[in-house]
C-alpha positions as CSV (number, residue, x, y, z in Angstrom):
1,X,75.8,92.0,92.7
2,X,76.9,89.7,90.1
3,X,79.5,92.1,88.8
4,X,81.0,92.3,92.7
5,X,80.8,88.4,92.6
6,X,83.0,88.2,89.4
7,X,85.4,90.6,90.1
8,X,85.7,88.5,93.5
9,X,85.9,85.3,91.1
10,X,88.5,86.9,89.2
11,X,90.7,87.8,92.2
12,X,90.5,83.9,93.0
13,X,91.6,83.0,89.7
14,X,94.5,85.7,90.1
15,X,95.4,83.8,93.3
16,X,95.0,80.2,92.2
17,X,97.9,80.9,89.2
18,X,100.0,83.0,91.2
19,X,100.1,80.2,93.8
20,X,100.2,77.5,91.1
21,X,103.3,79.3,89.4
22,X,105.1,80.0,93.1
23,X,104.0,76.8,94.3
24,X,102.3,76.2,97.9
25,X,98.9,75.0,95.9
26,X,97.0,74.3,99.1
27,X,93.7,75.9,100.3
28,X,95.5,78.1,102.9
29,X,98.3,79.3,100.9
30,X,95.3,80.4,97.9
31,X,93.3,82.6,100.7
32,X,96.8,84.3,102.2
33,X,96.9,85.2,98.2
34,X,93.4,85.9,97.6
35,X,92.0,88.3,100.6
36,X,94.1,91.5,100.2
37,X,92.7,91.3,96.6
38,X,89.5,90.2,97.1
39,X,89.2,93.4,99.7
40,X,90.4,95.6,96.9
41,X,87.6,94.2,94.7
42,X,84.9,94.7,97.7
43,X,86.1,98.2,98.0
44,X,85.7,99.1,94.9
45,X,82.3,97.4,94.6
46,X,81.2,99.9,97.0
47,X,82.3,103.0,95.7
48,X,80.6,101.3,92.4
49,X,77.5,100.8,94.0
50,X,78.2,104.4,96.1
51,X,78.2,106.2,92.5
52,X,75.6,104.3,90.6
53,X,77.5,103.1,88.1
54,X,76.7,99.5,86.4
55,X,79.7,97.9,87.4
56,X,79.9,96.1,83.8
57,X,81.5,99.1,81.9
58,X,85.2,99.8,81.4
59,X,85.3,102.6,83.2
60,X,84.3,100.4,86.2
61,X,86.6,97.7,85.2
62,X,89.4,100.0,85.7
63,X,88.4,101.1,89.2
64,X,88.1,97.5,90.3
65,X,91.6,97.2,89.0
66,X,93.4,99.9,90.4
67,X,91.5,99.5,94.0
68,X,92.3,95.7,93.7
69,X,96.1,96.0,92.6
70,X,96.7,99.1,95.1
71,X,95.0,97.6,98.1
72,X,96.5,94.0,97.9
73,X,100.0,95.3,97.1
74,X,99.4,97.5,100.5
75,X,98.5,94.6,102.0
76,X,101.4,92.7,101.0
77,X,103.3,95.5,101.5
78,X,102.3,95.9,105.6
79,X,102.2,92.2,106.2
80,X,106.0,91.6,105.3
81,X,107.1,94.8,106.4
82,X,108.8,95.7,103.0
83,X,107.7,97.0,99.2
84,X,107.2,94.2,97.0
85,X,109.7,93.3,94.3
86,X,109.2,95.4,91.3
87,X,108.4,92.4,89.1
88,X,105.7,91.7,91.5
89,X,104.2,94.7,91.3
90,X,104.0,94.4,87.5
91,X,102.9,90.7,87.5
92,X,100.3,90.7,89.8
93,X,99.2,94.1,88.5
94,X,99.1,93.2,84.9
95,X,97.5,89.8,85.8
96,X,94.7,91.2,87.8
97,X,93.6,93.7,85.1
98,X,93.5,90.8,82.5
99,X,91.2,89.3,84.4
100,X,89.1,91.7,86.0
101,X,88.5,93.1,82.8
102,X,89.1,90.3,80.4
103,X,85.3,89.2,82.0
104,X,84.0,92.1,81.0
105,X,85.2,92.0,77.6
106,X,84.4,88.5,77.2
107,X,80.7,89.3,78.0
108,X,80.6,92.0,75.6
109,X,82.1,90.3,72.9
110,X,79.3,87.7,73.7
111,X,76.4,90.5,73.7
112,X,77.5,91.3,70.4
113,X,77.4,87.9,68.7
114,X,73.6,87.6,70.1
């Protein structure tokens, strides 16, 4: 459970920047950005959780990624009726796998010094 609460932390720190570099910095404009995300990270928690795998690992990492990038981007995609711009697809999916797994390496750089 605290693995699906920082991959949902994460997706809100993906949406605070992209709203702080795009401007619109108020509390509705970081939830339009945040929930496609965040439901990308939920989803994946549960196929986590569905599988049994410890949601602290790579491997895990990369499915909360992938679910998160590919289910907000749909998202975004349905919502303005159009595909988002190339360098939006590469921004936000670059930026969401630094920090969705940057947590996870974090910690187990931490583990190790300990």
């Amino acid at each position: 459970m605290k693995t699906l609460f920082k991959d949902i932390l994460a997706t809100f720190v993906f949406a605070v920047l992209a709203r702080l570099a795009h401007g619109g910095l108020s509390v509705p404009a970081v939830l339009d950005t945040w929930w496609p995300f965040a439901l990308g990270a939920l989803a994946a928690g549960a196929v986590i959780f569905a599988f049994g795998h410890d949601g602290t690992t790579w491997r895990s990492g990369v499915i909360v990624w992938g679910l998160c990038a590919v289910v907000g981007l749909k998202i975004w995609a349905f919502r303005h009726g159009e595909i988002p711009h190339i360098s939006f697809i590469i921004v936000a999916t670059i930026m969401s796998g630094l920090l969705i797994l940057g947590w996870r390496g974090v910690e187990r750089l931490l583990a190790k010094r300990t």
